[in-house]
N, C-alpha and C positions, 0 to 999 in steps of 0.2 A: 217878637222875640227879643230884641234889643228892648225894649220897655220892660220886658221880665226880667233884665240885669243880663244878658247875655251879650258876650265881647262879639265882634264880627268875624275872626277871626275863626273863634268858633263856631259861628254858622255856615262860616263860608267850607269848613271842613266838614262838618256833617251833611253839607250838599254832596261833596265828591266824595265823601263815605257811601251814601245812600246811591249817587249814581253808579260808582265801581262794584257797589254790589249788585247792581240790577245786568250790571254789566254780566260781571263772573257766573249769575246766575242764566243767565239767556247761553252759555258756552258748554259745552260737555270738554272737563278737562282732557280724560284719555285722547281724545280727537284735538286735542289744540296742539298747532306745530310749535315745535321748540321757540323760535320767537314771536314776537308779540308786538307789532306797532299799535300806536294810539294819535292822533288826528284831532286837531281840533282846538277852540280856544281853552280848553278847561283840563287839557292833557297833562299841561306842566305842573299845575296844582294837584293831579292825582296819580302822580308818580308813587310815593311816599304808601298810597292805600293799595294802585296797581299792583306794586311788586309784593307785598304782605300777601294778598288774595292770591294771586298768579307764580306765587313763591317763584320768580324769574323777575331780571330786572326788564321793563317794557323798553322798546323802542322809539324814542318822543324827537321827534323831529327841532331844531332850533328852533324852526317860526311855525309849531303845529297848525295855528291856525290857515295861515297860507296856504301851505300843503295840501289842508281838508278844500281848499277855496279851489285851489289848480287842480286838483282832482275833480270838483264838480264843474270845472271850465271845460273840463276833458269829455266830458260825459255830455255835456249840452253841446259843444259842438259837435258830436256822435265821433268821436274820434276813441270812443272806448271798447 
């Protein structure tokens, strides 16, 4: 993609374009609760697409990634 003249920038947005929609698409809106957290390293960069799709602004934790990390620290030592 970069050798076809493409900025990274822009790659890097049609990655979390193309994820948030697989996202939005796996959700049945009526059924989603009023908010909306998101997890994980690539959360902060798809703020911007989240809230456009999800017409709500998401809830993105400071250190998403961490978050997603202690949550599975939670789950392997069966404390979930």
């Amino acid at each position: 993609m970069i050798a076809d003249g493409l900025v990274k920038k822009d790659i890097i947005r049609g990655v979390h374009e193309s994820i948030a929609r697989r996202i939005f698409r796996m959700t049945e809106p009526s059924r989603m609760p009023q908010e909306i957290t998101f997890t994980g390293g690539m959360a902060k960069g798809m703020v911007a697409v989240l809230k456009r799709l999800f017409k709500r602004e998401p809830n993105i934790p400071q250190e998403p990634q961490i978050a997603e990390s202690l949550g599975g620290s939670h789950c392997w030592k069966g404390s979930w």
